[in-house]
N, C-alpha and C positions, 0 to 999 in steps of 0.2 A: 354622444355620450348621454345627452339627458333624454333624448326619445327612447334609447335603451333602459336607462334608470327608470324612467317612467312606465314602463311597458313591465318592468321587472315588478313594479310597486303596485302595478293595477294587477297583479297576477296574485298578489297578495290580498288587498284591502280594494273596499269601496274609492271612488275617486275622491269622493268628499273626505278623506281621512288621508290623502295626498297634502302635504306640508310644503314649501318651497323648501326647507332647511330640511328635510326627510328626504326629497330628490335630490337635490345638492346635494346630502349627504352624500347618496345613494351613487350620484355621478363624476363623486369626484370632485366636485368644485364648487368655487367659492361660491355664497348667494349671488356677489356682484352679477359673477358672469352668469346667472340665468336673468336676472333683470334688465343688462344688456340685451337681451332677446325676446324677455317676455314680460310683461304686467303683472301677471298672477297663474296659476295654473289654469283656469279656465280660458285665459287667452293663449296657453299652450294649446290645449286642445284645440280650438278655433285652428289655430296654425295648423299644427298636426292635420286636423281634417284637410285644410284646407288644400296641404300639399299630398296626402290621399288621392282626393279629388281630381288633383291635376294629374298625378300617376299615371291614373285608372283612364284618364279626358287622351291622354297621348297613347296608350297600350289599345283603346278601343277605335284610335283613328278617329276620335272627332276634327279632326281640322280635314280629315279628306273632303274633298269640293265635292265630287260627284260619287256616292257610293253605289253601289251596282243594285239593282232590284231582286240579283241573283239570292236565296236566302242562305244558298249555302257560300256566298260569298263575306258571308256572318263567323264561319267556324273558326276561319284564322284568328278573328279578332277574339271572340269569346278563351279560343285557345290559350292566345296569349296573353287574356286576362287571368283565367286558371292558373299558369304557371307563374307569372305575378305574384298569384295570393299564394302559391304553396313557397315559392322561393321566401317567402316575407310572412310565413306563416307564423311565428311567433307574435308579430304586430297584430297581424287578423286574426290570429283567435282570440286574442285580446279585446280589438277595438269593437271588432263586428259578432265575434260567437260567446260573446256574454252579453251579459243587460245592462253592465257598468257602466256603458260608455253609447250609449242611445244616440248623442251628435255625430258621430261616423258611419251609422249605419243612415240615420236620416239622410247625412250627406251623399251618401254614396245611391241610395233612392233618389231623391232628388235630381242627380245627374245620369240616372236608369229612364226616368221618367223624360227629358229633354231629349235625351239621345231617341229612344222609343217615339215620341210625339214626333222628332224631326224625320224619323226612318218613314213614321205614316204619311205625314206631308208630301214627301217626295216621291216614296212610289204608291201612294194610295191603296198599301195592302192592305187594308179595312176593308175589301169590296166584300170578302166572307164574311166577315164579322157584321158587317152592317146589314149584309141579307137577311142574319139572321137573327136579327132585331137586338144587339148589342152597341150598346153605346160607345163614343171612342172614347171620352173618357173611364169609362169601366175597362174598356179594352186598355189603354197604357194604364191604368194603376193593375190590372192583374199581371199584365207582360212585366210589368219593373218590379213588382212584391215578390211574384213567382221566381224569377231571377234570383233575386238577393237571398229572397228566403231561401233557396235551395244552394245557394253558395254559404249563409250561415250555417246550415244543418252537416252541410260537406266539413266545414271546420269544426262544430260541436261534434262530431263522430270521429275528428283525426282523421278528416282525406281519408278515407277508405278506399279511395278510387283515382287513379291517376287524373291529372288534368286533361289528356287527349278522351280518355273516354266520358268523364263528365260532360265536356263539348260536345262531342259527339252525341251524348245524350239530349242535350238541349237541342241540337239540328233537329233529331228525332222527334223529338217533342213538336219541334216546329210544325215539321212537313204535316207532322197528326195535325194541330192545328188551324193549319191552311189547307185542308183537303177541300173540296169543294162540300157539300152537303149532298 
């Protein structure tokens, strides 16, 4: 009830005009029971992010041990992050396709950026990039911005595009890419 109250009141106002007794209000229930849970609103969000993060960490298969070098063995997982964000799209247009809320988009960079670094480690596909005089760090910060960015623009527009073909669009993008030179 209060992530929804909250979600409802960031669609309204700035977050800094978020009250605990305005969400409360908003969710139905007493101040106690948000203090049972939370410190202040800003450690709501902390939280909020943080169980984001974890969502997004299990729908992308971080905990697979060995992932494939395959790149189209990427689309499932991208896919079913798309359909994630469109199922829960009232959340993410919220958190991530406005400016109100900068700590869930950080976050979720953040965990674009590990995940992307660990994919390079493992099958060292930087060998194009690197040929052609590109740095790895330039490479993961444009692989993890290019991402996100293009998943906020997809929620600032209203999903114009199903989630199977937005993925599919990112494959695409890939394989351009990773062409040899």
């Amino acid at each position: 009830m209060l992530r929804e109250a909250f979600i409802e009141l960031l669609e309204e106002m700035d977050v800094d005009k978020i009250s605990v007794n305005r969400l409360a209000e908003r969710a139905t229930i007493n101040r106690v029971t948000f203090y049972l849970h939370y410190r202040d609103i800003p450690d709501m969000m902390d939280k909020l992010a943080d169980e984001m993060v974890e969502e997004i960490s299990k729908i992308l298969g971080e905990e697979r041990q060995e992932p494939s070098a395959d790149p189209n063995e990427d689309w499932p997982m991208i896919l079913h992050l798309l359909e994630h964000i469109a199922e829960n799209s009232k959340f993410y247009k919220v958190v991530l396709g406005s400016k109100r809320t900068p700590l869930f988009t950080e976050r979720l960079l953040g965990l674009l950026k590990r995940l992307i670094t660990e994919r390079i480690e493992r099958i060292e596909g930087m060998a194009t990039v690197t040929r052609a005089g590109v740095q790895r760090d330039i490479a993961i910060w444009y692989g993890s911005s290019a991402l996100i960015g293009t998943i906020v623009s997809w929620l600032r527009h209203d999903m114009p595009y199903t989630p199977a073909f937005l993925a599919k669009q990112f494959m695409l993008l890939r394989r351009q890419f990773n062409k040899q030179p």
